[in-house]
C-alpha positions as YAML, in Angstrom:
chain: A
units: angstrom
residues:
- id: 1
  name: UNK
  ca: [105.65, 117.27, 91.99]
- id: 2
  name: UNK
  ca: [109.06, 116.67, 92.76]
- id: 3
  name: UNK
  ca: [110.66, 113.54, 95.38]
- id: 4
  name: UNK
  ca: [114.16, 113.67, 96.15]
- id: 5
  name: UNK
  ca: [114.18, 110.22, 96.89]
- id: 6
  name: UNK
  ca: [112.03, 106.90, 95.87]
- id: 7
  name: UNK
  ca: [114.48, 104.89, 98.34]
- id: 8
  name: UNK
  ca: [113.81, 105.33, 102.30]
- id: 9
  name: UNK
  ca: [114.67, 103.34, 105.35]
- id: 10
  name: UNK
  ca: [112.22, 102.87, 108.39]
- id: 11
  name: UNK
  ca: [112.36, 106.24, 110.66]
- id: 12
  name: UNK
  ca: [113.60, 108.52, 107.58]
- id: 13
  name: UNK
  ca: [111.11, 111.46, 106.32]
- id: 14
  name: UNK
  ca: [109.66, 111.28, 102.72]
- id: 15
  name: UNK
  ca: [110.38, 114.68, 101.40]
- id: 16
  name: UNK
  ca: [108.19, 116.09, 98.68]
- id: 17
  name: UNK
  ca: [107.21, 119.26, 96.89]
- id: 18
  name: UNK
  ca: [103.63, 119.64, 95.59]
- id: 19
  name: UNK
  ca: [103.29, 122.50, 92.96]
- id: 20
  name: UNK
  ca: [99.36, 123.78, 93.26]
- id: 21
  name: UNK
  ca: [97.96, 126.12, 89.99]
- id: 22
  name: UNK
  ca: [94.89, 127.75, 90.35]
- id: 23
  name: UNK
  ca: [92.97, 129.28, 87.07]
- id: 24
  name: UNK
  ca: [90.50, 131.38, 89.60]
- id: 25
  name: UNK
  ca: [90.94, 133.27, 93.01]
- id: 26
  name: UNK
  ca: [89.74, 130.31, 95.61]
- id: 27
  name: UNK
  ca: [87.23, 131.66, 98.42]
- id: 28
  name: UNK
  ca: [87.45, 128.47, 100.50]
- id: 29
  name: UNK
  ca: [90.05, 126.80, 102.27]
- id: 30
  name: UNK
  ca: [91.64, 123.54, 101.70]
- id: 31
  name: UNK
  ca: [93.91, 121.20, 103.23]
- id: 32
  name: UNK
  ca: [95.86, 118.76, 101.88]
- id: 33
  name: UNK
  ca: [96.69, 115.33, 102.64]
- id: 34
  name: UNK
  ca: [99.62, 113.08, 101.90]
- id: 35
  name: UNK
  ca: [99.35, 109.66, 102.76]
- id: 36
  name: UNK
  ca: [101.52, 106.73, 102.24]
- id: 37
  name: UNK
  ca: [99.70, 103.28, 101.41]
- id: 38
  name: UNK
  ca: [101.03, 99.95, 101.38]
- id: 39
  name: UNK
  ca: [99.36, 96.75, 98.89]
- id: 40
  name: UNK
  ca: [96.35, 96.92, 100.30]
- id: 41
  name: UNK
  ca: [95.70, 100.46, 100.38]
- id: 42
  name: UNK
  ca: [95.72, 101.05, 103.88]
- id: 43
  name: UNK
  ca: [97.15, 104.18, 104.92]
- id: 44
  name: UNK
  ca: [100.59, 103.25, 107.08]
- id: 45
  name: UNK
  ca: [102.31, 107.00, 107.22]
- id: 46
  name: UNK
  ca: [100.23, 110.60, 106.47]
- id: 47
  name: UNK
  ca: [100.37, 114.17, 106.53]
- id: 48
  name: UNK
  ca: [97.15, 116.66, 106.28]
- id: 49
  name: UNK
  ca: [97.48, 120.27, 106.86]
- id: 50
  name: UNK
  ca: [97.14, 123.34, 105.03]
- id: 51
  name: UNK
  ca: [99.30, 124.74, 102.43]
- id: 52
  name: UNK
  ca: [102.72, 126.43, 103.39]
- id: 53
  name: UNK
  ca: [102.26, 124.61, 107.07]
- id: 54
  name: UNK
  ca: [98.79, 126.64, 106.94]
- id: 55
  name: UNK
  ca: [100.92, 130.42, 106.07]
- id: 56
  name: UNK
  ca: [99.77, 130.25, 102.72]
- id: 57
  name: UNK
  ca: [96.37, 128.95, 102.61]
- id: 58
  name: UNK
  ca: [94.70, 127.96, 99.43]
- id: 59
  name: UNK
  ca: [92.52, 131.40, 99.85]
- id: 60
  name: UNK
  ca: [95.74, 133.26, 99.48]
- id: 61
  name: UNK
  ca: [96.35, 131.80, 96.01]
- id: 62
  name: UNK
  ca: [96.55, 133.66, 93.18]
- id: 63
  name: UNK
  ca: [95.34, 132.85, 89.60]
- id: 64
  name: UNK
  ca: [98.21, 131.50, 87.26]
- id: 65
  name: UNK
  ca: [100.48, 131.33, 89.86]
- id: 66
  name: UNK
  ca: [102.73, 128.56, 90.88]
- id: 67
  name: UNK
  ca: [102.35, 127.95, 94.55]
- id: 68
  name: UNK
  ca: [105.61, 124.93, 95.71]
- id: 69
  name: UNK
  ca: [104.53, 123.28, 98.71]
- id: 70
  name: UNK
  ca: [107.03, 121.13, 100.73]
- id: 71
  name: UNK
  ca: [105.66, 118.10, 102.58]
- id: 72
  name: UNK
  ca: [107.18, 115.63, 105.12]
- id: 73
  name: UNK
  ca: [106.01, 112.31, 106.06]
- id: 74
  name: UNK
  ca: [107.59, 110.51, 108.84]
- id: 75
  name: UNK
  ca: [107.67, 106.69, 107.26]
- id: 76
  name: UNK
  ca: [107.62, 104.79, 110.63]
- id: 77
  name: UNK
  ca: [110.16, 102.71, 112.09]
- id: 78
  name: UNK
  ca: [108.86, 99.30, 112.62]
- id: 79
  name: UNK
  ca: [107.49, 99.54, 108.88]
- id: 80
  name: UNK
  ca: [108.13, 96.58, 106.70]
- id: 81
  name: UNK
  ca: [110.47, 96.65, 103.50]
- id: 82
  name: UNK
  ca: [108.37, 96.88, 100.31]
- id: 83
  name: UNK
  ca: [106.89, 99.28, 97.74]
- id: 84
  name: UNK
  ca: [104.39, 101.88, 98.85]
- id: 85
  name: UNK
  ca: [102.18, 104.38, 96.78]
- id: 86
  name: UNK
  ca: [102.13, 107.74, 97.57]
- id: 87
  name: UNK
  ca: [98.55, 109.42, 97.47]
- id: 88
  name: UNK
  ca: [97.67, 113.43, 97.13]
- id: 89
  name: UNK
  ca: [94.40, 115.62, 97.69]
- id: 90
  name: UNK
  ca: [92.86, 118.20, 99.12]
- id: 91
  name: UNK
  ca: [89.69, 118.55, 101.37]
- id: 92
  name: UNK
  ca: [87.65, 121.15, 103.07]
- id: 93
  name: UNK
  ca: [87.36, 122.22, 106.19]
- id: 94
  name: UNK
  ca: [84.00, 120.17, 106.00]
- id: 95
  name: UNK
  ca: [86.31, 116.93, 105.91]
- id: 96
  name: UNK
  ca: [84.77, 116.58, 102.16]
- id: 97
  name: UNK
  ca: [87.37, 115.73, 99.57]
- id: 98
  name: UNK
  ca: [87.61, 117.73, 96.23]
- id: 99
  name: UNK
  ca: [87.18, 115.61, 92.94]
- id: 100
  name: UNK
  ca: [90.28, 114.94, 90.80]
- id: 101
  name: UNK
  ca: [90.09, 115.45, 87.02]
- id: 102
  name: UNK
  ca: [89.96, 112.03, 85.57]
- id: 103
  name: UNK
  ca: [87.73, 110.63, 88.62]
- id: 104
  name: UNK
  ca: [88.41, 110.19, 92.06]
- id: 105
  name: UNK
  ca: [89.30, 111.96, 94.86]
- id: 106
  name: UNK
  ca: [93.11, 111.24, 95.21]
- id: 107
  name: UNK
  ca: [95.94, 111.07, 92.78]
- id: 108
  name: UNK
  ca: [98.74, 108.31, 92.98]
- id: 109
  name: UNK
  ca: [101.81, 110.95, 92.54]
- id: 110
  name: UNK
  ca: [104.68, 108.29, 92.92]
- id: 111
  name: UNK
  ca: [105.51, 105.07, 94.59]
- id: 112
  name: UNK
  ca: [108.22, 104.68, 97.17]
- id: 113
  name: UNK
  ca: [110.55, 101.70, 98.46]
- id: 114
  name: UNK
  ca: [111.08, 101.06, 102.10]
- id: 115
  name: UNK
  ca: [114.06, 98.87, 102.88]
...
């Protein structure tokens, strides 16, 4: 994962690149969502679609390749000032979310201040 910048202001667009590795050909499809959460953990800014703005879907992957996948989340602009986590996953098309090694169903990638 890669994020250019851990600073934003109200209106700007996080910008980050997800790098996806499969070990296995995948025969389903998956989307994946991005969602920005405030203290609480309630989701103020998201993104879900499919990989490569859905021209490279997960289906297309190949094993032990490094797929980069570029994301942009408009942070709005009446959001407050403060520090926000940034949350990753993917889910069918059955709206089910896959599991995440260590538990869960999400990973906290980074954490981002609004000013």
């Amino acid at each position: 994962m890669s994020l250019p910048t851990v600073s934003l202001m109200p209106g700007d667009i996080l910008q980050l690149d997800l790098y996806w590795h499969t070990a296995a050909a995948l025969t389903d499809r998956y989307k994946v969502f991005v969602h920005v959460l405030d203290s609480t953990g309630k989701i103020v800014a998201q993104t879900d679609r499919e990989p490569g703005g859905g021209l490279n879907p997960t289906t297309n992957w190949k094993p032990d390749e490094t797929v980069i996948d570029r994301y942009g989340v408009v942070i709005p602009p009446d959001m407050s000032a403060g520090v926000y986590a940034v949350e990753v996953g993917l889910y069918g098309f059955d709206d089910k979310r896959l599991p995440v090694s260590g538990g869960g169903d999400s990973l906290v990638v980074a954490k981002v201040e609004v000013k």
